[in-house]
DOBA-326055 format. One record per residue (C-alpha): residue in three letters; x, z negated, y. Coordinates in nm, 2 decimals. Layout:
<pts>
ala X Z Y
...
</pts>
This chain:
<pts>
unk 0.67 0.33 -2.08
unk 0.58 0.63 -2.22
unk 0.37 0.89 -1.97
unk 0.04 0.99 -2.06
unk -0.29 1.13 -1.94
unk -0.56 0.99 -1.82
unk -0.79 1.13 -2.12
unk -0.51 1.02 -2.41
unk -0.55 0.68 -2.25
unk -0.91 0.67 -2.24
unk -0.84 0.84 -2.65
unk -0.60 0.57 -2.74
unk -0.61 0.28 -2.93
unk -0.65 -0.06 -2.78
unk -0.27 -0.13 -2.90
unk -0.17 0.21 -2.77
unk -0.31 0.17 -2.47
unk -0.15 -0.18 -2.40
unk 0.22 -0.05 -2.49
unk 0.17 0.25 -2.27
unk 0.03 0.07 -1.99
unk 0.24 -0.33 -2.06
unk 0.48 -0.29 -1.80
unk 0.28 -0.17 -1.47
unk 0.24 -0.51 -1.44
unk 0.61 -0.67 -1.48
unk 0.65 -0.83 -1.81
unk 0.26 -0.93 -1.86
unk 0.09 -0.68 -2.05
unk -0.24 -0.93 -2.09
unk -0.35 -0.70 -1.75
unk -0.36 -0.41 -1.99
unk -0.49 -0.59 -2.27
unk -0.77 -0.73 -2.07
unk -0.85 -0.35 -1.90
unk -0.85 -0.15 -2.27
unk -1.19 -0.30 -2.31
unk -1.30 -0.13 -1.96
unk -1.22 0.23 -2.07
unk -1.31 0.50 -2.03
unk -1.21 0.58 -1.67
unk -1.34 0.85 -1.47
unk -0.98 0.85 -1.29
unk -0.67 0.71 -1.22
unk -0.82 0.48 -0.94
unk -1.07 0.33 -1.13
unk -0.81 0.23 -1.41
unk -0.59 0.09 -1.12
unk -0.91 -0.11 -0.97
unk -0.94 -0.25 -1.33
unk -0.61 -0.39 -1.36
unk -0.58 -0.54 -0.99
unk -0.93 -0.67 -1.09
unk -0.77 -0.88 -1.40
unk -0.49 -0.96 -1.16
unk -0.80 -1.09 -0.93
unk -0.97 -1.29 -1.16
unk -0.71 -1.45 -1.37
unk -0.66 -1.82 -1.29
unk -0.45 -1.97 -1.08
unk -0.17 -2.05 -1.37
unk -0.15 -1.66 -1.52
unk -0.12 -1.52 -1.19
unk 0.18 -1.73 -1.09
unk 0.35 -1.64 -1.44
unk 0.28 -1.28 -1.31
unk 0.51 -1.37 -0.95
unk 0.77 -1.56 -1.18
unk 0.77 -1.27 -1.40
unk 0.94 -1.03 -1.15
unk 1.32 -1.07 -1.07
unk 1.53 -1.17 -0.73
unk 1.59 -0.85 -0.53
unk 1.99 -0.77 -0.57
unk 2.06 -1.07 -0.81
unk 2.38 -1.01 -0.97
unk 2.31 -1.20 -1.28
unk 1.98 -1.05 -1.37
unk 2.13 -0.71 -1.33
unk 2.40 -0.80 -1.59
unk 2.16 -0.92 -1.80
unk 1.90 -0.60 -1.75
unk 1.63 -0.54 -1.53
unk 1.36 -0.37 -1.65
unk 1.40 0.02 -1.59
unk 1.09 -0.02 -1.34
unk 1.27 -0.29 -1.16
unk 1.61 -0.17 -1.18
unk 1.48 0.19 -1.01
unk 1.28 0.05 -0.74
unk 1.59 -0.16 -0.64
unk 1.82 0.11 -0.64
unk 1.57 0.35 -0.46
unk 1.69 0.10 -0.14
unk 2.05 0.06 -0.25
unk 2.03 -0.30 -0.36
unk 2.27 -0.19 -0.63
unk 2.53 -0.13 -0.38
unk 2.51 -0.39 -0.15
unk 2.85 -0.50 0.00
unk 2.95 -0.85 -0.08
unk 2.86 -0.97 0.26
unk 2.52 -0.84 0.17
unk 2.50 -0.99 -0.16
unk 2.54 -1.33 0.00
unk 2.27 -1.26 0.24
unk 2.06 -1.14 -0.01
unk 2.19 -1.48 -0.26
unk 2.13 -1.70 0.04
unk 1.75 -1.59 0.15
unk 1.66 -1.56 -0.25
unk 1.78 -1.97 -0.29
unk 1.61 -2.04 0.01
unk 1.30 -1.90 -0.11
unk 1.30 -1.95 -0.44
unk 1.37 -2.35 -0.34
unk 1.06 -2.36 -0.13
unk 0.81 -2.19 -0.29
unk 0.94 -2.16 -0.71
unk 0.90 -1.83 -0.77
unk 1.07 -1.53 -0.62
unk 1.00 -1.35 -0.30
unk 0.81 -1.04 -0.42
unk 0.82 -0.71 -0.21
unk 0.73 -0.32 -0.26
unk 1.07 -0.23 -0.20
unk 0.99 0.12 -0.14
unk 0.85 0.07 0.15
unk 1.18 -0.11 0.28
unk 1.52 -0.09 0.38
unk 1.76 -0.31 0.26
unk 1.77 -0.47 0.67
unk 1.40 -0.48 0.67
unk 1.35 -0.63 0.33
unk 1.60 -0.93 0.49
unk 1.40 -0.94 0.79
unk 1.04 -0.97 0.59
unk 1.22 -1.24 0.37
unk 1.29 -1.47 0.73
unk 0.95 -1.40 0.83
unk 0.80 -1.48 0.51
unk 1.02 -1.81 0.46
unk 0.80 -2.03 0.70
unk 0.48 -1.96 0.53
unk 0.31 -2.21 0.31
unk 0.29 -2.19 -0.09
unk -0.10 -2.03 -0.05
unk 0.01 -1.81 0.20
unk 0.30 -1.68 0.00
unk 0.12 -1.67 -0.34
unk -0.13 -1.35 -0.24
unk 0.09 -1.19 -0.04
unk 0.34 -1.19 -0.37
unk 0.00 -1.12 -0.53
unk -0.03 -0.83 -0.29
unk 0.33 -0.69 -0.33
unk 0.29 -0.68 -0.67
unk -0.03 -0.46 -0.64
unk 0.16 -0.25 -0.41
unk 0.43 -0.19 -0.68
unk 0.21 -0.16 -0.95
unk 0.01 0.11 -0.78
unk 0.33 0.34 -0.75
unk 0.44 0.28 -1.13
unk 0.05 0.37 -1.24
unk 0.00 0.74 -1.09
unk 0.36 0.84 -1.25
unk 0.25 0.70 -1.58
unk -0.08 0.87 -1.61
unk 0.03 1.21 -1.48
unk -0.20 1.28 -1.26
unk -0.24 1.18 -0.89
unk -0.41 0.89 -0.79
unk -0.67 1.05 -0.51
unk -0.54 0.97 -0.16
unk -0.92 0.86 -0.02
unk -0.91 0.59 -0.22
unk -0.66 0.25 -0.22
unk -0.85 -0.02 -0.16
unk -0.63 -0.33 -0.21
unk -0.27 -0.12 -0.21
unk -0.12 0.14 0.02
unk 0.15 0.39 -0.14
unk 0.41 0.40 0.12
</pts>
């Protein structure tokens, strides 16, 4: 993702406003494709309430492709095979990178678990976690039923996307306003 501002976004191109802004949203840059149309924005905000507002009223089908678009937290496999740079710097902001093996298996174990009961990964704004706390949210989570568990990935994901939107537009995202998200 390339950074820009706010008025260069509201100046671009529907096509370069899509590659700038594809990836907020893990892998599914139809929430930037549907928000280009929306422009301009009078602030960062307001192009954030646009895209959780796609992410709102897409149907049922596109917003779990969104959840089975992010990756299991400390997978091994996916790492080898590349994370996206979003992904791979929110993990390693907690140390999932360099989890001891004992943790890996913890981590391997709660991922099958979830990702057997529900078939989509467990989604959380790392950032806001530590690697004991993300473990203990992921046995909390586990009992909750596939509804339950589909908006609060939907929520997670807002929370991430939030904090990779006001690096990409360069300006702050105004601290009055986060309706839907928090930032820490």
């Amino acid at each position: 993702m390339s950074q820009k501002t706010l008025s260069e976004l509201n100046a671009c191109s529907k096509d370069d406003f899509v590659a700038a802004l594809a990836n907020i949203f893990e892998h599914s840059p139809w929430i930037a494709e549907q928000t280009a149309s929306m422009r301009p924005f009078a602030g960062v905000n307001q192009l954030f309430d646009a895209m959780k507002a796609a992410v709102d009223r897409a149907p049922s089908e596109l917003r779990l492709a969104l959840i089975k678009a992010h990756p299991d937290l400390a997978d091994k496999t996916q790492r080898a095979a590349g994370l996206t740079a979003e992904s791979s710097a929110e993990q390693d902001s907690v140390g999932l990178d360099r989890l001891s093996d004992a943790e890996y298996v913890a981590f391997e174990r709660v991922n099958n678990a979830y990702r057997s009961k529900f078939g989509f990964p467990y989604i959380v704004c790392v950032r806001r976690h530590t690697k004991d706390s993300i473990l203990r949210d992921f046995e909390r989570r586990l009992p909750n039923d596939a509804r339950t568990e589909t908006q609060k990935s939907i929520e997670e994901i807002c929370r991430i996307a939030a904090g990779a939107c006001r690096p990409m537009c360069s300006i702050p995202i105004a601290a009055g306003r986060r309706r839907g998200w928090r930032s820490n």
